[in-house]
C-alpha positions as CSV (number, residue, x, y, z in Angstrom):
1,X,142.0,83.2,-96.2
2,X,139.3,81.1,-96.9
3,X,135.9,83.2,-97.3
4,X,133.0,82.4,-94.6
5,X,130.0,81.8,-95.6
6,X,126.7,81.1,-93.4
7,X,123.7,79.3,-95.0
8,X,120.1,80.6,-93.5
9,X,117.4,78.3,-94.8
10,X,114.6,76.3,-93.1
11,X,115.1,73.4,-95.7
12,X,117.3,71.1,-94.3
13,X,118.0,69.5,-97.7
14,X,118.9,72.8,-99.1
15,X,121.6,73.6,-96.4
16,X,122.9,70.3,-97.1
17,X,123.1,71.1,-100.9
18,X,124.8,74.2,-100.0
19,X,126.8,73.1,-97.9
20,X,128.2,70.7,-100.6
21,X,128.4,72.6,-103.5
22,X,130.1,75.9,-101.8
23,X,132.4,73.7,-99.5
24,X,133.7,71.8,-102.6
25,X,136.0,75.0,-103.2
26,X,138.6,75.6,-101.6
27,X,138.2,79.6,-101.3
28,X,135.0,79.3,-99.6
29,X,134.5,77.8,-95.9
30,X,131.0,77.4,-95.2
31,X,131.0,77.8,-91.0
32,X,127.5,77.2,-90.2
33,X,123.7,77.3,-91.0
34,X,120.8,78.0,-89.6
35,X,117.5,76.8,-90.5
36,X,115.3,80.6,-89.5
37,X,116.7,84.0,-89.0
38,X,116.8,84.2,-85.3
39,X,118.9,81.2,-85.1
40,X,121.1,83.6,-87.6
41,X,121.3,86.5,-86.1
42,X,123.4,84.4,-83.1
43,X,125.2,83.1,-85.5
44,X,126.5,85.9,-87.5
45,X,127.8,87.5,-84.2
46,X,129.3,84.2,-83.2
47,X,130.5,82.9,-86.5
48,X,131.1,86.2,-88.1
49,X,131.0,85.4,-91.8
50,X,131.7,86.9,-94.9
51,X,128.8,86.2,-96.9
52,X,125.4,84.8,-95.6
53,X,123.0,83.0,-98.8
54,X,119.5,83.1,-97.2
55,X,116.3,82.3,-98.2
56,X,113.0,84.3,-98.9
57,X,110.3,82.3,-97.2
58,X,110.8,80.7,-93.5
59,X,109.3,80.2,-90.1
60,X,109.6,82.8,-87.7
61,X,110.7,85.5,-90.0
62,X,110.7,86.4,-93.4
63,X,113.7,86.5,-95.2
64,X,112.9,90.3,-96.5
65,X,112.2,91.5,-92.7
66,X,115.6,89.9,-92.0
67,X,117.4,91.0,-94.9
68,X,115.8,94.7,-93.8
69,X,116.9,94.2,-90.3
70,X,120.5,93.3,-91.4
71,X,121.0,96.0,-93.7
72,X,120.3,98.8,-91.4
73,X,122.0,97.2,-88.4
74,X,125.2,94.8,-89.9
75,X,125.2,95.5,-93.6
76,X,126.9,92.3,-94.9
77,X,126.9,90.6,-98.4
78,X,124.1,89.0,-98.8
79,X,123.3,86.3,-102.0
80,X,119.2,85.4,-102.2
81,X,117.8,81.9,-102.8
82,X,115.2,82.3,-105.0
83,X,112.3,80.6,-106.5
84,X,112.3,81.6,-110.1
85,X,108.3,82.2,-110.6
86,X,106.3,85.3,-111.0
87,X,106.0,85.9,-107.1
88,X,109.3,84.8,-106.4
89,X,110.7,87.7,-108.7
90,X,109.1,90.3,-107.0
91,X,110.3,89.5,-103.9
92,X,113.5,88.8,-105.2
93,X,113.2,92.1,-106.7
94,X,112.6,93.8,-103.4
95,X,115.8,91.8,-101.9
96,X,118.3,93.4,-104.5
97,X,116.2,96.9,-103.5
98,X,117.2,96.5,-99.9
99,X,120.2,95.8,-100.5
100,X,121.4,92.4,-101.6
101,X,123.6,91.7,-103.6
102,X,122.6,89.0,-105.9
103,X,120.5,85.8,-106.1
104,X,120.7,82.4,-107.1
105,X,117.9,80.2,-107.8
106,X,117.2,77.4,-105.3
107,X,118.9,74.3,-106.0
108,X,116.9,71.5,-108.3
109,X,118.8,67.9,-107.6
110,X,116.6,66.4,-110.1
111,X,118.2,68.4,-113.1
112,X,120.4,66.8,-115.3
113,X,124.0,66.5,-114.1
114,X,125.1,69.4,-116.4
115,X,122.8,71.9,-115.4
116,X,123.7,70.6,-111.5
117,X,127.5,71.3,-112.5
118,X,126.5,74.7,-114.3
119,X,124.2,75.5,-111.2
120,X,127.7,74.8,-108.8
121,X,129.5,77.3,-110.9
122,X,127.3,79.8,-110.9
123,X,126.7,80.2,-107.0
124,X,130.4,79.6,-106.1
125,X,131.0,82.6,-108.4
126,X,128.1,85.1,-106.9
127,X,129.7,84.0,-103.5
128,X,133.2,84.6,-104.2
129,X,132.6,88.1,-105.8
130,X,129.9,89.2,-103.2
131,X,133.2,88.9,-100.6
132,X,134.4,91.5,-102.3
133,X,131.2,93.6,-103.0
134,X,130.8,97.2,-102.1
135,X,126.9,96.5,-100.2
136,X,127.1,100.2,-98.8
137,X,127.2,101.4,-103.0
138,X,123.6,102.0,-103.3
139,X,121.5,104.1,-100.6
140,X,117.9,104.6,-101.5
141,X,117.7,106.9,-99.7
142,X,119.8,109.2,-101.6
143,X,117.4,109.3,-104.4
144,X,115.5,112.3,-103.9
145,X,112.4,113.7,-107.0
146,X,114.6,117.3,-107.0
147,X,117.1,115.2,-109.0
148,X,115.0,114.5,-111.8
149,X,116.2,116.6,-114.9
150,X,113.8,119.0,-116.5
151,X,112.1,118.0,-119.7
152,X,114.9,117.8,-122.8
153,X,113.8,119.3,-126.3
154,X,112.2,116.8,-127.7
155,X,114.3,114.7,-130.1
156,X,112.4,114.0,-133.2
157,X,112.5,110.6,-135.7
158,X,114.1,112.6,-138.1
159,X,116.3,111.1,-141.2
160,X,119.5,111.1,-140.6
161,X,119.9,110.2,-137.0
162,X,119.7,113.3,-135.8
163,X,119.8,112.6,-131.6
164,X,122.2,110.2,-129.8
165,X,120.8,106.5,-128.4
166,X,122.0,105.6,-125.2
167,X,122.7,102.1,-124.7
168,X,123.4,100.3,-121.2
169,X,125.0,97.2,-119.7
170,X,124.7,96.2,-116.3
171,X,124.9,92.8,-114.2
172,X,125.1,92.5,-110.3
173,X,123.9,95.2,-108.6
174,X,122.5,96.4,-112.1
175,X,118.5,96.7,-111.4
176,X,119.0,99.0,-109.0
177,X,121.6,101.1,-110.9
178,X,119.6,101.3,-113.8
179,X,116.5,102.2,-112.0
180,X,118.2,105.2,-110.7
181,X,118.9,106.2,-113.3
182,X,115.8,106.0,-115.4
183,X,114.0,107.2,-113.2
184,X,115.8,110.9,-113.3
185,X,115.2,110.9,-116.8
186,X,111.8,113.2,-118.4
187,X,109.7,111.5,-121.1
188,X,111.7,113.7,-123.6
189,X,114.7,111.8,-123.7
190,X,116.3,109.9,-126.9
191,X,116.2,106.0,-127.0
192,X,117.3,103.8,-124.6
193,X,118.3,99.7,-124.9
194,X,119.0,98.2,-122.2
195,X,120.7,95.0,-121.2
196,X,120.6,93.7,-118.0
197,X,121.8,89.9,-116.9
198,X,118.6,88.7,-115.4
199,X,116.7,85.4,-115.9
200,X,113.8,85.4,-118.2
201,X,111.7,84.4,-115.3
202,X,112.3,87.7,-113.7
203,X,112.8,90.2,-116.9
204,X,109.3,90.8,-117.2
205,X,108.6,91.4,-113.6
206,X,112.0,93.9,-113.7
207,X,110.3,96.2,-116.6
208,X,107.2,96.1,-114.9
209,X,108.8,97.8,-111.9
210,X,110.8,100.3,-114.2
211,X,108.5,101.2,-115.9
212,X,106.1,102.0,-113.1
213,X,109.3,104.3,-111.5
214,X,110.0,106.0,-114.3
215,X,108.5,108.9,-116.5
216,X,109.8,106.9,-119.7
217,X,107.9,104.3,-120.8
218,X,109.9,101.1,-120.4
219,X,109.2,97.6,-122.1
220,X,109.9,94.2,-121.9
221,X,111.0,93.1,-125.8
222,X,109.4,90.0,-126.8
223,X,109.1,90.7,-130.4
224,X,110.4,93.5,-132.8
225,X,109.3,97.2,-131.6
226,X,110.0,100.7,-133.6
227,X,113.1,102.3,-131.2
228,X,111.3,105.7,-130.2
229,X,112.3,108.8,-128.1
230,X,110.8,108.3,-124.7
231,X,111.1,104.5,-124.2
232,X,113.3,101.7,-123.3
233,X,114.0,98.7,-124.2
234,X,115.0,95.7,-121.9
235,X,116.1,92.6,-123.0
236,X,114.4,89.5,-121.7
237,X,116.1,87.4,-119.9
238,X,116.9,84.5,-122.7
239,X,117.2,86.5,-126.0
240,X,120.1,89.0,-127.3
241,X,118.8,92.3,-127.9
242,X,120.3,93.8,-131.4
243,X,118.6,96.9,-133.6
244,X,117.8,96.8,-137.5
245,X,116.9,100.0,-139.8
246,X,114.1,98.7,-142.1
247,X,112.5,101.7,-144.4
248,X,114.1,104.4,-142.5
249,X,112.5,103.2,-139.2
250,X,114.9,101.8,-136.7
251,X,113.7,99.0,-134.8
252,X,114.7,96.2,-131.4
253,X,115.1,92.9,-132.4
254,X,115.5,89.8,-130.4
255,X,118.5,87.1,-131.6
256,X,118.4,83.7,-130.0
257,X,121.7,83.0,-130.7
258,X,124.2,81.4,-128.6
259,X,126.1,82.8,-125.2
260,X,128.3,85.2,-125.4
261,X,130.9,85.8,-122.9
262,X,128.0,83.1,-120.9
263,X,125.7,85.2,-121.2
264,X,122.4,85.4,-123.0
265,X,121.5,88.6,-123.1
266,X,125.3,89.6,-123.9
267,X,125.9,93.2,-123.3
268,X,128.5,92.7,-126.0
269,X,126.1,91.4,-128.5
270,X,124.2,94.7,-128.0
271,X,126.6,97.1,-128.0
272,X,128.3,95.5,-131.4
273,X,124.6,96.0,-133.1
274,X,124.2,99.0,-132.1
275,X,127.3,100.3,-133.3
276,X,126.9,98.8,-136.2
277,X,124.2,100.3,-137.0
278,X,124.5,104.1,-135.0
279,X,128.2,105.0,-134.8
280,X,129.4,108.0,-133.3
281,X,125.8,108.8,-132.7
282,X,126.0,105.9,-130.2
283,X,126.4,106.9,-126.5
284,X,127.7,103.5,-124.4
285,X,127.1,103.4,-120.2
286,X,128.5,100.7,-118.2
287,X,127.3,99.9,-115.0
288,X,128.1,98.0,-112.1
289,X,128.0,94.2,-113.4
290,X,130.3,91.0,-112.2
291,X,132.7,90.2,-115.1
292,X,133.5,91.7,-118.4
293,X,130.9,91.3,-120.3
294,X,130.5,94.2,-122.9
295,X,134.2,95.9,-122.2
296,X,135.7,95.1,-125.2
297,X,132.9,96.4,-127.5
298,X,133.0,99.3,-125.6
299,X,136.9,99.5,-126.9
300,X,135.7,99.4,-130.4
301,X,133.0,102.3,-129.2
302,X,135.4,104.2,-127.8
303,X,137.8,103.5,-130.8
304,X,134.6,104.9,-133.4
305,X,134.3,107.9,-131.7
306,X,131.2,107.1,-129.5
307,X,130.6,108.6,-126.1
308,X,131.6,105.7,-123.8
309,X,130.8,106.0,-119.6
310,X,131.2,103.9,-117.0
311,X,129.8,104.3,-113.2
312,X,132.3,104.8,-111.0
313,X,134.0,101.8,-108.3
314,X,132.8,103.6,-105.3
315,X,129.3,103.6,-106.3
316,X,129.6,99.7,-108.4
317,X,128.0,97.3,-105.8
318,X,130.4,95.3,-108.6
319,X,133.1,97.1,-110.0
320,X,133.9,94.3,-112.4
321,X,132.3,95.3,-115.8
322,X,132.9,99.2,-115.7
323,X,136.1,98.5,-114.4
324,X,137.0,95.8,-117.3
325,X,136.1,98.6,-119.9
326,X,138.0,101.4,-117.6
327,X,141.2,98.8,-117.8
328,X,141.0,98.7,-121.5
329,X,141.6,102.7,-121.7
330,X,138.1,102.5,-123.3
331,X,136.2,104.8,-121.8
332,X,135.9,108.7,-121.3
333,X,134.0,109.7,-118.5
334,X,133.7,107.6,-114.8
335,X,131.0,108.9,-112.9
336,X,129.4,108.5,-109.7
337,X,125.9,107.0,-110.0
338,X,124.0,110.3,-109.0
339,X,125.8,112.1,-111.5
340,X,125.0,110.0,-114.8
341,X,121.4,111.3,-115.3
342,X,122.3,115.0,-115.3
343,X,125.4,114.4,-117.1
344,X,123.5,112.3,-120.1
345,X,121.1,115.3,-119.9
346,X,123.6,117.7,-120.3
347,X,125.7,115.9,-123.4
348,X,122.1,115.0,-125.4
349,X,121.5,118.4,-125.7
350,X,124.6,119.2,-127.4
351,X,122.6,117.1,-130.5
């Protein structure tokens, strides 16, 4: 059965657009628009789709009210349209808070006829696996400040490695996992590198927000920075993120080498240079993420002895990622996405 999709925005050039490129595929009926969110709410009851695609700014009501609305009263999947500028991250940012479950950026039918095609792809992908999304995964309200750990023995820069550096991968539903998880984490905590698929438009804006939510400071790499206990490290949104060792200092470097796995930042990529470079000492975390980017290094961190983890299905808003690496008999722990803070707490202290 075909999956139903509604279109919400007030542009009617951009519903047409839509309605093009997501009706070209045969999996996905599109069964209506609507150009403002009270025409949608009728809709939705009447139409009763699968997936809605809505956009941020309309007459009548905001798309963030509506998405708000919706959320508490008919949780459904729902995929942004976004602008890809500064202000249109934030709020994009906020959508994926709520509880969306990914975003696109809006349509430009001036690009070249490649990036059109690449543009198709892409949304006709985010719809297809948002039909199948878990949108009840993530309840903010559930986090709660008693579930912060208590500070961790400081680990110190001492030679050999003498602490563990946690490295995560994550892709749909991923800025909110991470941030949940971060932000249970004290200031005395090992390392942490971080790769997220985002666009470079919205990275920055992403780190911003983590870093103001967590106790660990959190930054944005643009160029090489010393990897210290207390800090993480986000990829941009355009650049691999690898580590080096250069005079006993260990250090984040940026690669701008091709996709991997179509993606730039590639989980993979990361993971690889990190266990190049850390080993055992390496600790892996997959979380919720649409495809498989990053399982099969974690196989070969699993297969090195590293501590490899992956957050659990019934917490993934995407169980696609953590469940590619689960398939591959590469991992050793699946935990619910409460339970990964304390439970990283709990194995860095063994160090």
């Amino acid at each position: 059965m075909a999956i139903k999709v509604l279109i919400i925005d007030d542009s009617a050039v951009i519903r047409q657009v839509l309605q093009q490129i997501l009706g070209s595929d045969s999996r996905i009926e599109v069964v209506g628009t609507a150009a403002d969110p009270i025409i949608a709410r009728e809709k939705i009851k009447q139409l009763k789709p699968d997936v809605l695609t809505l956009d941020i700014e309309m007459p009548k009501m905001d798309g963030i009210t509506f998405l708000k609305n919706l959320m508490r009263l008919h949780p459904l999947p729902v995929i942004m349209i976004s602008t890809l500028t500064q202000k249109g991250a934030g709020v994009t940012l906020d959508a994926l808070a709520i509880g969306a479950v990914d975003f696109v950026a809006k349509p430009q039918m001036s690009a070249a006829q490649k990036l059109i095609d690449d543009y198709a792809e892409d949304i006709i992908e985010k719809v297809i696996t948002a039909a199948s999304s878990n949108v009840k995964a993530f309840d903010p309200e559930e986090f709660t400040s008693h579930q912060k750990l208590e500070p961790i023995k400081q680990p110190t820069n001492s030679k050999p490695l003498t602490y563990p550096v946690i490295a995560i991968g994550a892709s749909t539903g991923g800025t909110e996992a991470i941030k949940d998880v971060l932000a249970r984490l004290p200031t005395s905590f090992p390392p942490i590198i971080i790769t997220q698929h985002i666009p470079v438009e919205f990275s920055e804006s992403y780190a911003q927000r983590l870093n103001k939510n967590c106790e660990l400071t959190v930054h944005h790499v643009t160029s090489p920075m010393p990897l210290s206990p207390g800090n993480a490290y986000l990829a941009p949104g355009d650049k691999h993120l690898l580590v080096t060792k250069e005079r006993g200092q260990y250090y984040c470097q940026l690669s701008d080498g091709p996709k991997v796995n179509r993606h730039k930042p590639s989980v993979e990529v990361m993971f690889d240079s990190a266990l190049n470079l850390f080993g055992e000492k390496l600790v892996g975390l997959m979380l919720t993420g649409m495809g498989a980017d990053g399982a099969e290094s974690m196989l070969r961190m699993h297969e090195k002895g590293c501590h490899t983890i992956a957050q659990s299905e019934k917490t993934s808003v995407v169980w696609g990622m953590p469940g590619a690496a689960v398939a591959l008999n590469a991992v050793d722990k699946v935990l619910d996405l409460n339970e990964i803070a304390l439970y990283l707490g709990n194995y860095i202290k063994k160090f």
